[in-house]
N, C-alpha and C positions, 0 to 999 in steps of 0.2 A: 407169312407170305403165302397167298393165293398159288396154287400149279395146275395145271392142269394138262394131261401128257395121253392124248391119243396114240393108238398103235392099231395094226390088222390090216392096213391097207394095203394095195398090189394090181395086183392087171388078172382080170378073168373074163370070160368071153360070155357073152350074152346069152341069157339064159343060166348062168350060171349064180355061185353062193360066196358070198363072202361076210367075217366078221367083223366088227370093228370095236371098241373098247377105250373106256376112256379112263385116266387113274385121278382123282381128286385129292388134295393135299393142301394144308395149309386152315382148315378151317373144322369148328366141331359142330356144327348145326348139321342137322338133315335138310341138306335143301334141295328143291325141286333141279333137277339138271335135263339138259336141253342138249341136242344136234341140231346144226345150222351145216350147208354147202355152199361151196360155191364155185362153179365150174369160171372156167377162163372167158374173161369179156361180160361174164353176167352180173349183178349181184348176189350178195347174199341171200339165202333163200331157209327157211326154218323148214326141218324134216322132222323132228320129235321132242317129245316131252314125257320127264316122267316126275311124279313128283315127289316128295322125299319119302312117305312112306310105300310109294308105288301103288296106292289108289287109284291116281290118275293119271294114262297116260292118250298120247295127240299123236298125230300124224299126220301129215298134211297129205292132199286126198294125192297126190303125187306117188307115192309111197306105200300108202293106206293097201291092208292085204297082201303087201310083200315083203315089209319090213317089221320086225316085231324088236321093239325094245325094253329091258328089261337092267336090274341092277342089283347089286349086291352092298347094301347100305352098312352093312360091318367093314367093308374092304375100299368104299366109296367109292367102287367102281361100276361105270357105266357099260352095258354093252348093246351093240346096232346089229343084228341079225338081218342081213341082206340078202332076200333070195330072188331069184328070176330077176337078174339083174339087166339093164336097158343101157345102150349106149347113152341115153340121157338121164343117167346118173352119174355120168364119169363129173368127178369133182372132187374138191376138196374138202373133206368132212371135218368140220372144225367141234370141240366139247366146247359147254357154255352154261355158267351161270351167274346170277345173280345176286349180288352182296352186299348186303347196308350200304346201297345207293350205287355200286358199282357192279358193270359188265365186266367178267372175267373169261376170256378167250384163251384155249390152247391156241396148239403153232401148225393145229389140222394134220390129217394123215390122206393122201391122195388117195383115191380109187377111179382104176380107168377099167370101163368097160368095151373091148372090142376085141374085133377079132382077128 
């Protein structure tokens, strides 16, 4: 069985740094893992990518320069380094990857930006 269990999330005010982290479980491949948010009313929206051996990683241009993400492929953990944080970021940041033909979704960890 597939897990996948974000944590780090909270309330900080704009301008401000927050971490977020994701734990991976359930599978032995290295695979590429992804952050998706999505704030309230909106949809889904893709923030990063990184891929299993951390060669390549994405951003969408939303993010891009503020956010750095990186991972620790012994621990299969993901982490989202949030800095200079924008009230339109506040959402919820969900872990995600992809597996012999299935989406596998955490249960998101909330971050709210304001003041």
């Amino acid at each position: 069985q597939v897990y996948l269990v974000e944590s780090g999330g909270g309330l900080v005010q704009p301008g401000g740094s927050l971490s977020v982290s994701c734990v991976a479980s359930g599978f032995r491949t290295t695979l590429a893992m992804n952050w998706y948010r999505q704030a309230v009313g909106k949809e889904r929206e893709f923030v990063a990518a990184i891929s299993g051996t951390s060669s390549k990683i994405n951003y969408a241009d939303s993010v891009k320069g503020r956010f750095t993400l990186s991972r620790d492929s012994a621990e299969n953990t993901m982490y989202l380094q949030m800095n200079n944080l924008k009230p339109e970021d506040t959402a919820t940041y969900y872990c995600h990857i992809h597996l012999d033909g299935t989406d596998y979704w955490g249960k998101g960890t909330l971050v709210t930006v304001s003041s």
